[in-house]
Each structure stands twice: as structure tokens, then as C-alpha cells.
N, C-alpha and C positions, 0 to 999 in steps of 0.2 A: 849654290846653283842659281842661275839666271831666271827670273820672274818670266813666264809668258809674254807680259809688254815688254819688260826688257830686249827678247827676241825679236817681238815687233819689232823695237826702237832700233834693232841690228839688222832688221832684217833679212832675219833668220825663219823666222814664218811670217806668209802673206796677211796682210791686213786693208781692209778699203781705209786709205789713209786721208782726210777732209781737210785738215790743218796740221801746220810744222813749224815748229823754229827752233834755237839752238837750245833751248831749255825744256820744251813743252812738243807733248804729241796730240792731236786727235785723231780715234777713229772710230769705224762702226763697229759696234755692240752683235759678234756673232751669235749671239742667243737672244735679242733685242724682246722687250717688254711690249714696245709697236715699232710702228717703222721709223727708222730715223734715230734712232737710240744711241749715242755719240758717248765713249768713254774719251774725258779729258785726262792726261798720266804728264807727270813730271820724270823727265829723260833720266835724272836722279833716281834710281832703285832703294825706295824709303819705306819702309810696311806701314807706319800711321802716321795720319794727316798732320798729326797733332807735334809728332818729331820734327816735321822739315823746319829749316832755320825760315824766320821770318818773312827775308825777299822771297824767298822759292812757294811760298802758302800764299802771298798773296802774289806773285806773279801768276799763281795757278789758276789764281780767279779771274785774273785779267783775261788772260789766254782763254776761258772757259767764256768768258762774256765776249769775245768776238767771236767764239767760234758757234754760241746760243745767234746771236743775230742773224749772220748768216743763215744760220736754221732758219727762226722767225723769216727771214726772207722768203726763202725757199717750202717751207714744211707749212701744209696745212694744221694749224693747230691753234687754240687757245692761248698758250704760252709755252715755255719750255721750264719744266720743273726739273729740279736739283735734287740729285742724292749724295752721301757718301755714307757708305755702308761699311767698307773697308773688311769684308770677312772672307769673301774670294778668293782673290787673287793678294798674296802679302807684296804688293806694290801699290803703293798712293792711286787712285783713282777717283775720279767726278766723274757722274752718269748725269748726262744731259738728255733730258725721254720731253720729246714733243706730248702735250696733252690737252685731249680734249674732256675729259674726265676725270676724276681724283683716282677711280682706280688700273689708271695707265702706269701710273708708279708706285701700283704695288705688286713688290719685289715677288710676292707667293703665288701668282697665278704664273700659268700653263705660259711659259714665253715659245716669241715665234719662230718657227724655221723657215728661211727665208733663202732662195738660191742667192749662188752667187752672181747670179747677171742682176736680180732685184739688190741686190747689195750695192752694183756696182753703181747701177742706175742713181739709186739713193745719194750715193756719197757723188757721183758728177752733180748731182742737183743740190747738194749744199756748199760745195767746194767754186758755184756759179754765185754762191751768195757773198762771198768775198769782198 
């Protein structure tokens, strides 16, 4: 059965999509840590980071580092910290979470719910950072 991103990656359910190309997805984090909370996914449905073949891990970082800039551009923040946790969703993911604090990225506090017009807002303002 098809991973949740995977469905993004189809289509299939809606996503505030920030970045694309034929390998690599970004979008927003429907359950975000703060605002701006960007999962980077390789278009490949892989469960750990640790599997993908070579080019595909570290194309994933590339892609993950233009689509952090952009951020930086756009997102008041300190810097954009990195996670991968991989216990979620069994599809490769990077969590890119703007931070002003060390504990914006951690994973155990109360995450935000956020409508969907501040989602969308969010993602036109990094998708300007381009």
C-alpha cells in the first residue's frame, strides 16, 4: 500500500507543495512543530534513509539545501534545523523546522494546528524564496 507522501507525490491527497523536481518533493508539515515546517521526500517510496542507493541520499540533501535557503529567505528564524526520525510515515523523509530556539525541534511537544489559508500563505512565502 501506497505511503501518505507517495499519494502526495500522485496527487492523490492535497498538499501545500513549496518545491518539485523529477526525483524529490517538498511540502508543509500538516502537523508543523512551528510554522514553516517543510518535509523534504524522495519521489522513490523507500522506508530508511539508510537504504536509498547513493545518488538518491545525497541528491536528497541537495534538494533539502535549496529548499532550507529559500526558507532562510522567506521565514523569520535563527536557522533551519534538520531532522530525520524516520518512525512516522515508512517513506524517507527530512523535516526542515525554522528555529528560533533548540526546542522548536523537539519532536514531543504539543504540535500546531494551523488552517489551511495559514498554510497556504506560508508555503506562497517560501515558494517566493526560490
Amino acid at each position: 500500500m501506497a505511503s501518505i507522501f507517495t499519494k502526495i507525490i500522485n496527487r492523490e491527497i492535497p498538499a501545500q507543495i513549496v518545491a518539485e523536481d523529477e526525483n524529490f518533493i517538498a511540502f508543509l508539515d500538516i502537523m508543523p512543530l512551528v510554522k514553516g515546517h517543510v518535509l523534504v521526500v524522495p519521489k522513490q517510496e523507500v522506508d530508511y534513509i539508510f537504504n536509498l542507493e547513493p545518488e538518491v541520499l545525497s541528491g536528497l540533501h541537495l534538494f533539502a539545501q535549496k529548499v532550507a535557503k529559500a526558507m532562510d529567505k522567506t521565514i523569520t528564524c535563527t536557522r533551519i534545523g534538520v531532522a530525520v526520525i524516520g518512525l512516522e510515515v515508512p517513506h524517507v523523509h527530512v523535516h526542515l523546522v525554522p528555529l528560533k530556539t533548540m526546542d522548536d525541534i523537539n519532536f514531543t511537544r504539543q504540535k500546531l494546528k494551523l488552517t489551511s489559508e495559514e498554510l497556504a500563505d506560508i508555503a506562497d512565502q517560501i515558494r517566493k524564496g526560490f
